[in-house]
Every structure is written in structure tokens, then in C-alpha cells.
N, CA, C and O atoms as CSV, one atom per row, in Angstrom:
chain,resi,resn,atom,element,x,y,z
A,1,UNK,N,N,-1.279,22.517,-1.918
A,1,UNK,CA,C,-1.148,21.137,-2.345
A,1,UNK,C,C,-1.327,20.235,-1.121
A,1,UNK,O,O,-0.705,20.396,-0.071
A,2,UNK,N,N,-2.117,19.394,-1.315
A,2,UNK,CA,C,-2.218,18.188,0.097
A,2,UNK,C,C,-1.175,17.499,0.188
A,2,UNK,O,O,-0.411,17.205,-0.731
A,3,UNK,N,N,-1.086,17.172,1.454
A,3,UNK,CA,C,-0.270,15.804,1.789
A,3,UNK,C,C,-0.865,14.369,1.848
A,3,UNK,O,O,-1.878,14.198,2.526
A,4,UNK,N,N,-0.438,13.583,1.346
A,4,UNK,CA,C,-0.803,11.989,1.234
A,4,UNK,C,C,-0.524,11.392,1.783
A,4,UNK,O,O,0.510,11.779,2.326
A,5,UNK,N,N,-0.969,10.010,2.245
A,5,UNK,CA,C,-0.366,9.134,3.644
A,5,UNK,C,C,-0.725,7.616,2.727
A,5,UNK,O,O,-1.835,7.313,2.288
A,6,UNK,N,N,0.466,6.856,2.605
A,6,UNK,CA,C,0.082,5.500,2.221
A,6,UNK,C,C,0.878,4.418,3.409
A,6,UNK,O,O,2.072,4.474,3.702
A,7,UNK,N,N,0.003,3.584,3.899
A,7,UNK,CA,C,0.448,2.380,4.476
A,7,UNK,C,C,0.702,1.160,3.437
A,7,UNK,O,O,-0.260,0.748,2.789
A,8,UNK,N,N,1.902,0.614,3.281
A,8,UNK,CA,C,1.741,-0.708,2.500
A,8,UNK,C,C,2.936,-1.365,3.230
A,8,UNK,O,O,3.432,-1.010,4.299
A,9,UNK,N,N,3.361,-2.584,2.287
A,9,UNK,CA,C,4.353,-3.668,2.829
A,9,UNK,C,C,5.362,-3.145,3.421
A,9,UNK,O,O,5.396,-1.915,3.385
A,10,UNK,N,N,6.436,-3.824,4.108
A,10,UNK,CA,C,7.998,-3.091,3.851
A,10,UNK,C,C,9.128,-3.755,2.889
A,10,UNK,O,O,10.319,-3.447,2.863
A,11,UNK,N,N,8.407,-4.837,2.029
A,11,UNK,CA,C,8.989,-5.464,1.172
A,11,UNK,C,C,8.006,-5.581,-0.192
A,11,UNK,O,O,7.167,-4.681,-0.167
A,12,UNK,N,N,7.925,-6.161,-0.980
A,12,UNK,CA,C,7.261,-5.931,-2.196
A,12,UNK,C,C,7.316,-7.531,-2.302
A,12,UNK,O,O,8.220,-8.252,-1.877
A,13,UNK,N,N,6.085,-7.943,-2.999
A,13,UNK,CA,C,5.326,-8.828,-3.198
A,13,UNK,C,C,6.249,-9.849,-4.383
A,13,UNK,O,O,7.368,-9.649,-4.854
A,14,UNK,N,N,5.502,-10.723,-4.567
A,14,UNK,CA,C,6.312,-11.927,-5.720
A,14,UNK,C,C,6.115,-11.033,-7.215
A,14,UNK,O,O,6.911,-11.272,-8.123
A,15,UNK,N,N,5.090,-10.064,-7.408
A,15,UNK,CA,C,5.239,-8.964,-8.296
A,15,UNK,C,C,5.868,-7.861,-8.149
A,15,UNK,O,O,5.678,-7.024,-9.031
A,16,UNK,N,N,6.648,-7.564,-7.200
A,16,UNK,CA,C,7.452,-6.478,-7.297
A,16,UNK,C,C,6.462,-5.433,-6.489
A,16,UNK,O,O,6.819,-4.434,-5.864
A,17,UNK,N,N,5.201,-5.905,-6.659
A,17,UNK,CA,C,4.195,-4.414,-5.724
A,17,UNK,C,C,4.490,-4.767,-4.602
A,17,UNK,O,O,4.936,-5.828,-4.165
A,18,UNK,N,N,4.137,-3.525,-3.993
A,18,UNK,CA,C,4.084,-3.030,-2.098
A,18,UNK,C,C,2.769,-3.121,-1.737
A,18,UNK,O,O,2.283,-2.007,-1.937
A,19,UNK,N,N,1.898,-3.905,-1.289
A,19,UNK,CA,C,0.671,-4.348,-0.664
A,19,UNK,C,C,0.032,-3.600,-0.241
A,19,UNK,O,O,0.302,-3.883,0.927
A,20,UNK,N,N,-1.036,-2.364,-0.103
A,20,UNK,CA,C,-1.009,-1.763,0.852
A,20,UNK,C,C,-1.616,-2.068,2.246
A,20,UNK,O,O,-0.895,-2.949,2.713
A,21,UNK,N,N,-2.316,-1.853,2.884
A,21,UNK,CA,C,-2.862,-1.832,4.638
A,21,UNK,C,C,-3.974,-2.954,4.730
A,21,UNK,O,O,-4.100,-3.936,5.462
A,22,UNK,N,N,-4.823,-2.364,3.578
A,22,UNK,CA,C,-6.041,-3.573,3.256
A,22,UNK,C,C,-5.828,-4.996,2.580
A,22,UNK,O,O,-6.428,-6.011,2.932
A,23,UNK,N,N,-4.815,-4.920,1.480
A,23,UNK,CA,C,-4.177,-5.985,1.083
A,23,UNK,C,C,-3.894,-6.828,1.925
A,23,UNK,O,O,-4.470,-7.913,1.992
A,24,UNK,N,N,-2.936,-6.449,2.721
A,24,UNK,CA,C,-2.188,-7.782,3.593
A,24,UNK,C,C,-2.797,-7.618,4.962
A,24,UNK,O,O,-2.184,-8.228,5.838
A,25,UNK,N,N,-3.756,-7.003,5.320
A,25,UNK,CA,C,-5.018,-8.123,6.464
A,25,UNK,C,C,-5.421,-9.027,5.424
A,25,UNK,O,O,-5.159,-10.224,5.551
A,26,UNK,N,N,-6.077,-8.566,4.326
A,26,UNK,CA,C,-6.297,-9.476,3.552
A,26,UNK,C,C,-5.399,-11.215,3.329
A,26,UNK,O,O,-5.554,-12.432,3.436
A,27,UNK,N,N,-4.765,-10.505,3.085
A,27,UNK,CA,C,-3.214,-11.768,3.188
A,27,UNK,C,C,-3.434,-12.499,4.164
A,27,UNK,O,O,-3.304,-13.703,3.948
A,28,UNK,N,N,-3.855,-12.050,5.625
A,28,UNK,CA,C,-3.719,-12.676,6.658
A,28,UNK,C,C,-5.310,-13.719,6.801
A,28,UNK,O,O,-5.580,-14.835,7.244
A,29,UNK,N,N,-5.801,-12.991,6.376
A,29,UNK,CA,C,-7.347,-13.991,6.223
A,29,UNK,C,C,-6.930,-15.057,5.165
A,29,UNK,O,O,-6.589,-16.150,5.616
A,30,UNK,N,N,-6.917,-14.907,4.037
A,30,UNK,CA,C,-6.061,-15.351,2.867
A,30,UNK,C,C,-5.178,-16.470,3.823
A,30,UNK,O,O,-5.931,-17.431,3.981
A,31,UNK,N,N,-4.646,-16.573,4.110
A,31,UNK,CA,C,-3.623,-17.427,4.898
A,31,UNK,C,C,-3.819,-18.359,6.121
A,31,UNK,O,O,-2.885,-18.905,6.707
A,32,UNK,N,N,-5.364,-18.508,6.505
A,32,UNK,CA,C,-5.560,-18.830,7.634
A,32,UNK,C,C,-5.186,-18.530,9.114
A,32,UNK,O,O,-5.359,-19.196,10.134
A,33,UNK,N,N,-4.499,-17.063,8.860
A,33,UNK,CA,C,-3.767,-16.806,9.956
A,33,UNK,C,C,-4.425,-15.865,11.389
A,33,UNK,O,O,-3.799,-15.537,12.397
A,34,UNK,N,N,-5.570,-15.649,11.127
A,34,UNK,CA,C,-6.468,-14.616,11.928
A,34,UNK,C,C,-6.820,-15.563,13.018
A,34,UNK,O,O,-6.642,-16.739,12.699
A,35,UNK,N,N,-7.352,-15.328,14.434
A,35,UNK,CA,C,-8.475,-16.136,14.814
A,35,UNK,C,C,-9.564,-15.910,14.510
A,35,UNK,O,O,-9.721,-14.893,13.834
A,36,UNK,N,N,-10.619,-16.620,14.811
A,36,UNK,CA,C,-12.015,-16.190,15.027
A,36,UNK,C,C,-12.492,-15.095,14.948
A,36,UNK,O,O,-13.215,-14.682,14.041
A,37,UNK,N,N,-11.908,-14.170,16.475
A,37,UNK,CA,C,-12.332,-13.306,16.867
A,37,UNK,C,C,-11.723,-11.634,16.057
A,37,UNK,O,O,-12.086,-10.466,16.203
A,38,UNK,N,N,-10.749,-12.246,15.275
A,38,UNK,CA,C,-10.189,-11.243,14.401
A,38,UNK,C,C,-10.720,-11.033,13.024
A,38,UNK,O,O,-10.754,-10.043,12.294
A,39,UNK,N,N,-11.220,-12.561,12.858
A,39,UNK,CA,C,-12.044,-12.603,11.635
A,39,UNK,C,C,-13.416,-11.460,11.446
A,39,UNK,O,O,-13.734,-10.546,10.685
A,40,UNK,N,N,-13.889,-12.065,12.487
A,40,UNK,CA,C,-14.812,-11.128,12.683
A,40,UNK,C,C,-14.936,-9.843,12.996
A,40,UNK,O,O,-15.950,-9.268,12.600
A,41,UNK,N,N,-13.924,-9.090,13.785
A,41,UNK,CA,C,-13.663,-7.968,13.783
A,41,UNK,C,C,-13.283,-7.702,12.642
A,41,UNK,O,O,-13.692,-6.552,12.481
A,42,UNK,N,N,-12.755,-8.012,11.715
A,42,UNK,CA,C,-12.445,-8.056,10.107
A,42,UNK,C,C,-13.861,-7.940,9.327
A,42,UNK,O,O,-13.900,-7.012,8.520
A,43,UNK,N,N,-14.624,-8.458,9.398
A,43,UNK,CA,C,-15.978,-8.523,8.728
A,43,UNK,C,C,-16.773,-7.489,9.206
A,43,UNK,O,O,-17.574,-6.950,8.442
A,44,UNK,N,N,-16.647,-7.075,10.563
A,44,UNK,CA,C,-17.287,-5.629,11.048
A,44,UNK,C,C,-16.386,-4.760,10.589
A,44,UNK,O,O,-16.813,-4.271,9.544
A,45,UNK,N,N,-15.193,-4.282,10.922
A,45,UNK,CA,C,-14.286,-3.274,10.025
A,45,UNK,C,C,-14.721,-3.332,8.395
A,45,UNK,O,O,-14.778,-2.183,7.956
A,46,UNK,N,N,-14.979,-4.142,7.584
A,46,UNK,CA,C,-14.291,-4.039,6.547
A,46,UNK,C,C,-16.141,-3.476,5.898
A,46,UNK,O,O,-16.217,-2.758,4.901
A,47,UNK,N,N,-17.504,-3.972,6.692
A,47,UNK,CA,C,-18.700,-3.391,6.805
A,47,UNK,C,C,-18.934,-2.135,6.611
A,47,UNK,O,O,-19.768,-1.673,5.833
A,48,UNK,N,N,-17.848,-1.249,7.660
A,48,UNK,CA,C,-17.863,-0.119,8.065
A,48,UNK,C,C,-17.235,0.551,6.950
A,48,UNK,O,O,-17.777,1.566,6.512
A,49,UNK,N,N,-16.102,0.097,6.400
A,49,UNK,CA,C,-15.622,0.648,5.492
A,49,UNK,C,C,-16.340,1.201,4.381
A,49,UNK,O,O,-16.406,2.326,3.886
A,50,UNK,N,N,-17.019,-0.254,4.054
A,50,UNK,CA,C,-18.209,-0.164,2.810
A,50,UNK,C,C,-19.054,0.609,2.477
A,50,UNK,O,O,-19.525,0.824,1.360
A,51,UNK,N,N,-19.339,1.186,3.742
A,51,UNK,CA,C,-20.478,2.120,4.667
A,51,UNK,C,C,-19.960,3.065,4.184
A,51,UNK,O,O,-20.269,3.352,3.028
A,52,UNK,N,N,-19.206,3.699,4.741
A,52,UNK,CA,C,-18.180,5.155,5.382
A,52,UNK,C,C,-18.076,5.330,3.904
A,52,UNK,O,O,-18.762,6.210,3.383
A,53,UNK,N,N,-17.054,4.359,2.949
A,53,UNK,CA,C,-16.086,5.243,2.010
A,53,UNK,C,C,-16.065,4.428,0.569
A,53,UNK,O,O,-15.906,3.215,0.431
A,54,UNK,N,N,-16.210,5.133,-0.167
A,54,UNK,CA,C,-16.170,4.724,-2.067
A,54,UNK,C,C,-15.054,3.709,-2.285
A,54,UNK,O,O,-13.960,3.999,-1.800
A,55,UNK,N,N,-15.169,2.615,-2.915
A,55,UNK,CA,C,-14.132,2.149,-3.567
A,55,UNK,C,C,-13.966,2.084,-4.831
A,55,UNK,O,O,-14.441,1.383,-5.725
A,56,UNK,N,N,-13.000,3.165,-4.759
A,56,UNK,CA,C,-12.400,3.792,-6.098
A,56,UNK,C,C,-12.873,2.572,-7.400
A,56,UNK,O,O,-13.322,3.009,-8.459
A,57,UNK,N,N,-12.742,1.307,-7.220
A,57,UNK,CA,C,-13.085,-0.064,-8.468
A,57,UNK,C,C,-14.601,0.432,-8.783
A,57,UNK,O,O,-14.989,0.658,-9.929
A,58,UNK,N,N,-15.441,0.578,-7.575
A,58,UNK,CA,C,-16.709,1.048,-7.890
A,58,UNK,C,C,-17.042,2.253,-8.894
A,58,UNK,O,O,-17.916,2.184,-9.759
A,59,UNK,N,N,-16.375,3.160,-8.704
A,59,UNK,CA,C,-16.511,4.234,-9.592
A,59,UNK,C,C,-15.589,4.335,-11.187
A,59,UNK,O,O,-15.759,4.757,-12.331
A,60,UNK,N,N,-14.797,3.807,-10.558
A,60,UNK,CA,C,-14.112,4.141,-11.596
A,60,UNK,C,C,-13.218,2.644,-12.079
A,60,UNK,O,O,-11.996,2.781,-12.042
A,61,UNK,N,N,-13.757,1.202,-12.537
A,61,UNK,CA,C,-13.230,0.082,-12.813
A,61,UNK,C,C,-11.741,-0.104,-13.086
A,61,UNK,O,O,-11.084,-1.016,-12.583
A,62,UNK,N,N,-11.232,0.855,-13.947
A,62,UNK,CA,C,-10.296,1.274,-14.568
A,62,UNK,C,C,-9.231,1.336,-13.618
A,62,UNK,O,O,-8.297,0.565,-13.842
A,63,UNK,N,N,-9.142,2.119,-12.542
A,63,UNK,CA,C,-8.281,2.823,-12.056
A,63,UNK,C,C,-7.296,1.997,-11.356
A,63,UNK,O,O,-6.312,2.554,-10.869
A,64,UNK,N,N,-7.461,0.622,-11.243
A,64,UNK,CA,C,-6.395,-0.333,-10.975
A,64,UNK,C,C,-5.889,-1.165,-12.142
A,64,UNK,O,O,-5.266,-2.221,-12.033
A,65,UNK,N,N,-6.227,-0.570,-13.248
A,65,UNK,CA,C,-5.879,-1.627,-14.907
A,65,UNK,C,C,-4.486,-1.450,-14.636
A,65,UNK,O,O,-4.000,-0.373,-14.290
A,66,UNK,N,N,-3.719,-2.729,-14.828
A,66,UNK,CA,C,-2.680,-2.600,-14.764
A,66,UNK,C,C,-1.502,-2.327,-16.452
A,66,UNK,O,O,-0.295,-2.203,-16.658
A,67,UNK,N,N,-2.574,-2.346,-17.171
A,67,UNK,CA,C,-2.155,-1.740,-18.847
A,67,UNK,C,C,-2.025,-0.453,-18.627
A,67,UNK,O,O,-0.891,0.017,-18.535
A,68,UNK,N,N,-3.160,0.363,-18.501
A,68,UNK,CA,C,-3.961,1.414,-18.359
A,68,UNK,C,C,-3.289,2.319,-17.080
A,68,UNK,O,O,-3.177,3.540,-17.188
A,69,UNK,N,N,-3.007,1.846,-16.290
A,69,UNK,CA,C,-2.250,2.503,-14.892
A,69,UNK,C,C,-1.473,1.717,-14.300
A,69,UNK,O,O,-1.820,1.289,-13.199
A,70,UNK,N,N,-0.354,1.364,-14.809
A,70,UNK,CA,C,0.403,0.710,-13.906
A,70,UNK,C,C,1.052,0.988,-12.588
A,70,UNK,O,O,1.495,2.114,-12.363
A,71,UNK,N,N,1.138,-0.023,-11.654
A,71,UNK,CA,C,1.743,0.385,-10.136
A,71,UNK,C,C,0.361,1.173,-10.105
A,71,UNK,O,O,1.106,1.235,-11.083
A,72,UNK,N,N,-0.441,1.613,-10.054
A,72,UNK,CA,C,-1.305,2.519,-9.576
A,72,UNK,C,C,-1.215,2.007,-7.954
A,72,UNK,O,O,-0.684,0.959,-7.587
A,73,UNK,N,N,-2.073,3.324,-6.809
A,73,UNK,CA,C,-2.022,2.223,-5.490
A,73,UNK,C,C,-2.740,3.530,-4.815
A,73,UNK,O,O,-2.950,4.617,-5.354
A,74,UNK,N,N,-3.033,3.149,-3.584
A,74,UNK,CA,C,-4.259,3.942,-2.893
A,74,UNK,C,C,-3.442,4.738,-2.136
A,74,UNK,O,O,-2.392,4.245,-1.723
A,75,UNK,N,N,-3.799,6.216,-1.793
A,75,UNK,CA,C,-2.638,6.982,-1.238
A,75,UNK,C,C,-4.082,8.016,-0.141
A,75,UNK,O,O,-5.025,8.546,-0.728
A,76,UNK,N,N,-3.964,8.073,1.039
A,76,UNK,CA,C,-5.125,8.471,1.493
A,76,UNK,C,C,-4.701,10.261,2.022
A,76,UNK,O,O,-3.586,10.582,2.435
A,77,UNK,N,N,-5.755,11.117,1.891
A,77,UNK,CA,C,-5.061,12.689,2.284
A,77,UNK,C,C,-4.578,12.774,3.654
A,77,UNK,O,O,-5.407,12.754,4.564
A,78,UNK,N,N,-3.678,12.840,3.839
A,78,UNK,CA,C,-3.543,13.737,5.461
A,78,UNK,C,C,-4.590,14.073,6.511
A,78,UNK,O,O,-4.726,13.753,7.692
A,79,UNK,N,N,-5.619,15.198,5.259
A,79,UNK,CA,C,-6.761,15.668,5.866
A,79,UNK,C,C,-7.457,14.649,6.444
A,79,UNK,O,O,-8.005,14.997,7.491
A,80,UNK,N,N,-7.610,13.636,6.165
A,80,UNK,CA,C,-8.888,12.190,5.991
A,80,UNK,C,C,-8.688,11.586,7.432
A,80,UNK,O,O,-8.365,10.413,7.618
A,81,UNK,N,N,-8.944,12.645,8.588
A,81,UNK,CA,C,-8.443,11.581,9.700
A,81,UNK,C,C,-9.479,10.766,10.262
A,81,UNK,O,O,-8.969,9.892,10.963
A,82,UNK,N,N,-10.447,10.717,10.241
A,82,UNK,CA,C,-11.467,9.758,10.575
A,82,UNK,C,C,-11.002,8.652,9.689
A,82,UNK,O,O,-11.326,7.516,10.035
A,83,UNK,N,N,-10.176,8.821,8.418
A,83,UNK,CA,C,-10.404,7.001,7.472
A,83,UNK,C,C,-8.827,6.827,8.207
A,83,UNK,O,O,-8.530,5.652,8.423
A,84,UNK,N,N,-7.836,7.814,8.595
A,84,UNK,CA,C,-6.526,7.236,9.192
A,84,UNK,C,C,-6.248,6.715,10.595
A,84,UNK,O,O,-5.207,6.257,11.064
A,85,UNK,N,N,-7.763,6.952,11.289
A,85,UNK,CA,C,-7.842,6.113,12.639
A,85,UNK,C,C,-8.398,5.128,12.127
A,85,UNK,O,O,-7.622,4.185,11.972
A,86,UNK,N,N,-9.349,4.964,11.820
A,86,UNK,CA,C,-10.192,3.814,11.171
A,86,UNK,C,C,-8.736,2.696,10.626
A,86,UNK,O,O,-8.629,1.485,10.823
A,87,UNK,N,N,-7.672,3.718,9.842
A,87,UNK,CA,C,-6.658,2.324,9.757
A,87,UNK,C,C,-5.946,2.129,10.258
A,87,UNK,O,O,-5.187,1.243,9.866
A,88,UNK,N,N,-5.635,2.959,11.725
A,88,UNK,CA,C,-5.045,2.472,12.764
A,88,UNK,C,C,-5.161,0.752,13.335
A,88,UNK,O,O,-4.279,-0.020,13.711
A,89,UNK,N,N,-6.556,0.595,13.211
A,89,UNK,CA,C,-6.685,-0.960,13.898
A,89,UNK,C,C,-6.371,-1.637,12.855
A,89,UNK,O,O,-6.236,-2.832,13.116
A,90,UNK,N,N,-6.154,-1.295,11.498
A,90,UNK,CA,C,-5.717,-2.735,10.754
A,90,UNK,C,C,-4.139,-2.828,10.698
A,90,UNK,O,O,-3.638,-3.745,10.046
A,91,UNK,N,N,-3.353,-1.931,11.344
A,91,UNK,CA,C,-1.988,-1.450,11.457
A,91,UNK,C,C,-1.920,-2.419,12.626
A,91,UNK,O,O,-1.209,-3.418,12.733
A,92,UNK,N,N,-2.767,-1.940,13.443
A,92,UNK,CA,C,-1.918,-2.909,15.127
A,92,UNK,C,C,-2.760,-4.151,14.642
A,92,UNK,O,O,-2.730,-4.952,15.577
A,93,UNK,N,N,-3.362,-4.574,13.794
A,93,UNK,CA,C,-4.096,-6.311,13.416
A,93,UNK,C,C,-1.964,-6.522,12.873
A,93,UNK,O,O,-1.255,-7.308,13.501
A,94,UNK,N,N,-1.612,-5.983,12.134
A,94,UNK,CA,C,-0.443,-6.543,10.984
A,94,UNK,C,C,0.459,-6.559,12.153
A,94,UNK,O,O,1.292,-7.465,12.192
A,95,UNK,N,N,0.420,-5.656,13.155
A,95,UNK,CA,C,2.121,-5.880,14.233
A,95,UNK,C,C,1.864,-6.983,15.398
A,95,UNK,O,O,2.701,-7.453,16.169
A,96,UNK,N,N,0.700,-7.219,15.327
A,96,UNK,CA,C,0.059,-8.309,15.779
A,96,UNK,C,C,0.627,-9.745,15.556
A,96,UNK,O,O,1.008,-10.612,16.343
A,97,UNK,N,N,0.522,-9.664,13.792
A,97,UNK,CA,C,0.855,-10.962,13.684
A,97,UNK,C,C,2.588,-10.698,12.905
A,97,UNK,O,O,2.952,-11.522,12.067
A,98,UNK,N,N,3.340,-9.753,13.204
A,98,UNK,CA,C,4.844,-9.339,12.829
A,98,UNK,C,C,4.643,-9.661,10.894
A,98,UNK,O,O,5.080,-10.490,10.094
A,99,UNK,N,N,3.743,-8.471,10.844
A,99,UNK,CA,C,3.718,-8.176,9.403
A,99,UNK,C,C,4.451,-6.929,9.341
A,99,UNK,O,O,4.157,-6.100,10.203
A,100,UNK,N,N,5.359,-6.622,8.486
A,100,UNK,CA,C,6.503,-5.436,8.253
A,100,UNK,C,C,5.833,-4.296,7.743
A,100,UNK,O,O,5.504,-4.670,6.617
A,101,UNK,N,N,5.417,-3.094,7.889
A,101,UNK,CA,C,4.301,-2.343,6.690
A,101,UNK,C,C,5.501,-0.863,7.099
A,101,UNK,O,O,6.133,-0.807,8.154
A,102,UNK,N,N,5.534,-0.379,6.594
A,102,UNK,CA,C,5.889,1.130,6.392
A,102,UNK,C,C,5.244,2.179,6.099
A,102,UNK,O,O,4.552,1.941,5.109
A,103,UNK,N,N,5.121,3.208,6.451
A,103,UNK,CA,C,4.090,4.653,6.648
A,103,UNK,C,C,5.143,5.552,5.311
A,103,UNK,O,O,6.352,5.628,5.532
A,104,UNK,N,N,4.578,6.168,4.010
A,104,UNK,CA,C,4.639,6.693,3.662
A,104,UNK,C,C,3.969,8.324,2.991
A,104,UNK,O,O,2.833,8.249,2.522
A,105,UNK,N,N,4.583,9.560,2.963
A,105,UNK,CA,C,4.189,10.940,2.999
A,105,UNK,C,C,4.646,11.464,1.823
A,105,UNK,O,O,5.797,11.280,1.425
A,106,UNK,N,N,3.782,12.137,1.209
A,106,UNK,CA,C,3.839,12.858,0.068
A,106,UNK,C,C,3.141,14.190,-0.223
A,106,UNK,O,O,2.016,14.343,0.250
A,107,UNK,N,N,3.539,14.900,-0.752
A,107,UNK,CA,C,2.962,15.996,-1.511
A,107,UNK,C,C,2.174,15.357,-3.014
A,107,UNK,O,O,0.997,15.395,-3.372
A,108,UNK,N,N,3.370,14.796,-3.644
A,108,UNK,CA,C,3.307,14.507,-5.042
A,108,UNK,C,C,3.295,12.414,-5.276
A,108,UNK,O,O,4.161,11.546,-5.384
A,109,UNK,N,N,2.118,12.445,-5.257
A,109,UNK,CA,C,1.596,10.690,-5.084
A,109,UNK,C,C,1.779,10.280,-6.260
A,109,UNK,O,O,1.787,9.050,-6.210
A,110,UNK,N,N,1.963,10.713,-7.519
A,110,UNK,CA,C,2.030,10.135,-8.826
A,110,UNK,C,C,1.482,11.126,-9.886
A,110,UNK,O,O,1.401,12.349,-9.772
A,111,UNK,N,N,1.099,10.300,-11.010
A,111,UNK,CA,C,-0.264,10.605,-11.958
A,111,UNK,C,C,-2.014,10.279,-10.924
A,111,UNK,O,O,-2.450,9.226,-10.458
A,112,UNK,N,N,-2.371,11.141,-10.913
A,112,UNK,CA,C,-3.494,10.632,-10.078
A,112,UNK,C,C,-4.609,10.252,-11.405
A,112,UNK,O,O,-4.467,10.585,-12.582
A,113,UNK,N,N,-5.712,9.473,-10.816
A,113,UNK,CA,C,-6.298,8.311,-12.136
A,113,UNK,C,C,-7.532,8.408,-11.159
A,113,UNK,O,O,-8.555,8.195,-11.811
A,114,UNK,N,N,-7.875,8.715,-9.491
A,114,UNK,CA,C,-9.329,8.741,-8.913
A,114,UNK,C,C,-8.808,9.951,-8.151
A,114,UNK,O,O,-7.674,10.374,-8.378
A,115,UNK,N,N,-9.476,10.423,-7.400
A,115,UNK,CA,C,-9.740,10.999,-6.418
A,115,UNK,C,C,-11.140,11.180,-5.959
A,115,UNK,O,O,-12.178,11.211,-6.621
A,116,UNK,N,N,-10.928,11.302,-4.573
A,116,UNK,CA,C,-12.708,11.644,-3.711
A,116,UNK,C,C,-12.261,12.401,-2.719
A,116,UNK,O,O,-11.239,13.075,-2.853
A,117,UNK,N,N,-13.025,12.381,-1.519
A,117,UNK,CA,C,-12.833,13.131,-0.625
A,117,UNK,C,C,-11.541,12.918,1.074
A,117,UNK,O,O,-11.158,13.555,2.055
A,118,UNK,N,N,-11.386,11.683,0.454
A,118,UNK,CA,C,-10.330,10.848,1.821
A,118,UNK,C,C,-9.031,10.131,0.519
A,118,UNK,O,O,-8.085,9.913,1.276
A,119,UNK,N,N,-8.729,9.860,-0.371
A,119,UNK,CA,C,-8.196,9.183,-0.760
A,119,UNK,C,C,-7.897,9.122,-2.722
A,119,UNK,O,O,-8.793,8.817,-3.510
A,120,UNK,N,N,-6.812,9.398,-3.040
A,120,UNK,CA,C,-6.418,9.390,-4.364
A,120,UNK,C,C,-5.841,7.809,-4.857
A,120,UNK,O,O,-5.092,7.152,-4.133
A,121,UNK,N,N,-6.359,7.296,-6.308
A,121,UNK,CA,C,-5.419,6.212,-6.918
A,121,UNK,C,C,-4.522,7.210,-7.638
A,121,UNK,O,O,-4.961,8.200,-8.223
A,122,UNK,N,N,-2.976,6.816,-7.538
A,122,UNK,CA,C,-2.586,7.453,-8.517
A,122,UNK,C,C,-1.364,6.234,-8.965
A,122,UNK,O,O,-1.157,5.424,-8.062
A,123,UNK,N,N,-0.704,6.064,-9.997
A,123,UNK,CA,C,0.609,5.940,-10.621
A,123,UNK,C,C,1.775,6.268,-10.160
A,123,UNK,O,O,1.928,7.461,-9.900
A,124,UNK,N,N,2.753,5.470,-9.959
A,124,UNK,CA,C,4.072,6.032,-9.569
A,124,UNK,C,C,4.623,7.103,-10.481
A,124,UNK,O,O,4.246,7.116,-11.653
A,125,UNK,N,N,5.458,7.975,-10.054
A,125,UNK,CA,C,6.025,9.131,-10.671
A,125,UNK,C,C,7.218,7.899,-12.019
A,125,UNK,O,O,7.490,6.705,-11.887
A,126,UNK,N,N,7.581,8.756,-13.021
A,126,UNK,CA,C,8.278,7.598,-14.326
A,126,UNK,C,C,9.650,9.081,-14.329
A,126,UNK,O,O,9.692,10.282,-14.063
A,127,UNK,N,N,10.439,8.148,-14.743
A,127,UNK,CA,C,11.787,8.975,-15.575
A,127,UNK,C,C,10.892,10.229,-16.212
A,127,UNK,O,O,11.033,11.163,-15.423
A,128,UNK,N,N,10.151,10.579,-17.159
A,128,UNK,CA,C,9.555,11.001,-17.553
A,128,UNK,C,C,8.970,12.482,-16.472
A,128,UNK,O,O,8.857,13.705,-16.386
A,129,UNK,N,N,8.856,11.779,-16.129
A,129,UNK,CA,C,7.803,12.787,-14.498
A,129,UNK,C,C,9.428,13.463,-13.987
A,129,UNK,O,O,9.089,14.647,-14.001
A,130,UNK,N,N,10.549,13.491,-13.665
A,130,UNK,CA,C,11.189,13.923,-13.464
A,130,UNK,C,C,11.886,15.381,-13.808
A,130,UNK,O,O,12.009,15.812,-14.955
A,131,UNK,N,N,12.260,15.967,-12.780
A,131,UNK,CA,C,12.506,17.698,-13.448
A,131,UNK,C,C,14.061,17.925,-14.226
A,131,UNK,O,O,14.531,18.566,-15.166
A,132,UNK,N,N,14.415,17.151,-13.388
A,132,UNK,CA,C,16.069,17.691,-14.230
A,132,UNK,C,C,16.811,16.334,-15.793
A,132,UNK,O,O,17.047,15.134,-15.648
A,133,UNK,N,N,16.908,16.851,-16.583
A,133,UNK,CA,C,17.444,16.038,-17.948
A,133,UNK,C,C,18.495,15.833,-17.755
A,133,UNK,O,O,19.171,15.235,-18.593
């Protein structure tokens, strides 16, 4: 069984979600809060990304419906270390500007709804998903 690695908020959003890594740079562009020169390193990173790796919306539209998969959220493998340096620099962009994010590890990421080769959408685990009655 793999291990999973998710970066997101350390607080949860005006919806109750946890942002993850790409979200809140996002936020920070979103906010006027970047300079220039971050912007743009933002527009080359986020190039590269495009390049490098699938976004799960592309393949699969669905997999962020929030009817259809709720809480769903991007959980990347362990294995995937070329995409977990790659999000090293958007980690030191967020402590940069004293954005709170937390590193989370898993075996068991949810209901999974995508998978590829660096990265699963899946669903939070429910009462339901639980072993003991």
C-alpha cells in the first residue's frame, strides 16, 4: 500500500475546507500579496507544472464535484519525489509570506475518485468507512 503526502492550510477556510499548497499561493496572487518577481516565478512554476503533470479536472471533470465527491482534495504519493521538490518552492513562497500550511501522511487518503502516476483525488474517510461499530 503507498504512502500519501498532502500539504494544505493549518486552519480551514470560510467553508470549512483545508486549502491545499496550490490553493493558497493562489490566495496569495488572489490577494495582491506577491511581488513582481514572485509573480512571475509563479507563472514559470505553475508552466512547469502544466508541462510535467495531469490535472486530475482535465481528465476526469468530476473528481472535484462537490455533490458527487465531497471534501475530495489532492493527496500526492510519497513515491512522486520530483512533484514533492517541485512543491518545496511553493512551501518556502507560503513561510515567506507567514502562511500556516501543515504536512500530512497517509496510507489510507479516503475513497479515491482519480489517480495517476504522482498523485490521487480522493474523499475524506465517513463514519461509514470506519472499522469498529
Amino acid at each position: 500500500m503507498p504512502d500519501y503526502v498532502r500539504f494544505q492550510s493549518a486552519v480551514p477556510n470560510r467553508r470549512g475546507t483545508f486549502p491545499g499548497v496550490f490553493a493558497l499561493a493562489d490566495g496569495l496572487r488572489l490577494s495582491g500579496m506577491l511581488s513582481d518577481e514572485e509573480g512571475e516565478w509563479m507563472d514559470a512554476a505553475n508552466a512547469r507544472a502544466s508541462e510535467s503533470y495531469a490535472d486530475p479536472r482535465s481528465v476526469d471533470p468530476e473528481c472535484y464535484d462537490r455533490v458527487l465527491n465531497p471534501g475530495a482534495r489532492a493527496w500526492f504519493l510519497a513515491s512522486a519525489t520530483d512533484l514533492l521538490a517541485f512543491t518545496a518552492d511553493y512551501l518556502a513562497l507560503l513561510d515567506r509570506h507567514d502562511v500556516p500550511w501543515q504536512e500530512l501522511r497517509t496510507r489510507t487518503p479516503g475513497r479515491i475518485v482519480y489517480a495517476d502516476d504522482v498523485q490521487v483525488i480522493a474523499t475524506p474517510h465517513t463514519i461509514d468507512d470506519w472499522p469498529f461499530r
